[in-house]
C-alpha positions as CSV (number, residue, x, y, z in Angstrom):
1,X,0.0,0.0,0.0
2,X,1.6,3.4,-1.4
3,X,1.8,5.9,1.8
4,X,0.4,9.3,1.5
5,X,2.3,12.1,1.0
6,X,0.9,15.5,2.6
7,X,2.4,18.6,1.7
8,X,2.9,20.8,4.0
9,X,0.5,23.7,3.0
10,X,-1.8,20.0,3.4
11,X,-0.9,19.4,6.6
12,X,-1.8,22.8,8.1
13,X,-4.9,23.4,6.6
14,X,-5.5,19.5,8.2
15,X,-4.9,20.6,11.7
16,X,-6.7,24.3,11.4
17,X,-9.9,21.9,10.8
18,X,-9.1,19.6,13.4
19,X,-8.6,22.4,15.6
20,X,-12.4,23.9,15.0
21,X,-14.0,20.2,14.7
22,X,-12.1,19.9,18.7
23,X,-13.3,23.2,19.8
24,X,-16.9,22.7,18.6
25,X,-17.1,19.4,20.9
26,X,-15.8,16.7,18.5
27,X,-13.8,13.7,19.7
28,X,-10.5,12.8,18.6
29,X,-11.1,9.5,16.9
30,X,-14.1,11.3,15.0
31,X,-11.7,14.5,13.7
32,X,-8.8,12.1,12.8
33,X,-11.4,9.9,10.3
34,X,-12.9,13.5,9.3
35,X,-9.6,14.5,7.8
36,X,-8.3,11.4,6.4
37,X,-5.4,10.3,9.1
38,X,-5.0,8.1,12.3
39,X,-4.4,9.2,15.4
40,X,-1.0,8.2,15.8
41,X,-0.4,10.8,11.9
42,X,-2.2,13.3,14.3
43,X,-0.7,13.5,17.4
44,X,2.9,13.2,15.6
45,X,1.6,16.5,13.1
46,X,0.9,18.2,16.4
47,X,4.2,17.5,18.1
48,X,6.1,18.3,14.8
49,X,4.3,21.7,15.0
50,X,5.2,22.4,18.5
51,X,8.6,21.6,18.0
52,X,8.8,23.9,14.8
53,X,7.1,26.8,16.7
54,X,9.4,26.4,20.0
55,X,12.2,26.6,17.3
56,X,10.9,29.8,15.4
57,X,9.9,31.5,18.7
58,X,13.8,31.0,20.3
59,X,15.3,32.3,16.7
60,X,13.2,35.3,16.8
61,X,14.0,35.9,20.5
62,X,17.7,35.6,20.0
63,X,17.4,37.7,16.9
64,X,15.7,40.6,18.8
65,X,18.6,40.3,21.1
66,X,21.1,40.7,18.5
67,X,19.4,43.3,16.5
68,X,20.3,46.4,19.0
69,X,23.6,44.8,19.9
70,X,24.7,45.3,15.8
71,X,23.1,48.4,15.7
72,X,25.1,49.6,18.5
73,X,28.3,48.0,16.8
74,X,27.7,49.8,13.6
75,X,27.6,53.4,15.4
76,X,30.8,52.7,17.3
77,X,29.4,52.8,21.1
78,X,31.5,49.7,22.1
């Protein structure tokens, strides 16, 4: 059996109607058939997205912190 292949774009749009089938009172099990994957695909999609998120969020935060720091380098204040 050939395995699907989501693209990413896919995936997303997958878990933004998983997240509003969940918040208007839906179970699990019924959301996962809804959009075509098993719990297991789920739950793994969800924890790759947290991951990826953490990851952003700590590359922006060090980015803000090194943003004044070469500003101030470039002017010459050391």
């Amino acid at each position: 059996m050939a395995k699907k292949g989501f693209t990413p774009e896919q995936i997303i749009n997958k878990l933004r109607e998983a997240e509003i089938l969940i918040n208007q009172g839906a179970t699990i099990a019924v959301v996962t058939k809804k959009i075509g994957v098993s719990d297991y695909t789920y739950y793994r999609w969800r924890k790759e997205l947290e991951q990826e998120n953490s990851r952003l969020k700590k590359l922006v935060a060090d980015l803000s912190l090194d943003n004044p720091i070469l500003k101030e380098a470039t002017r010459g204040n050391f």
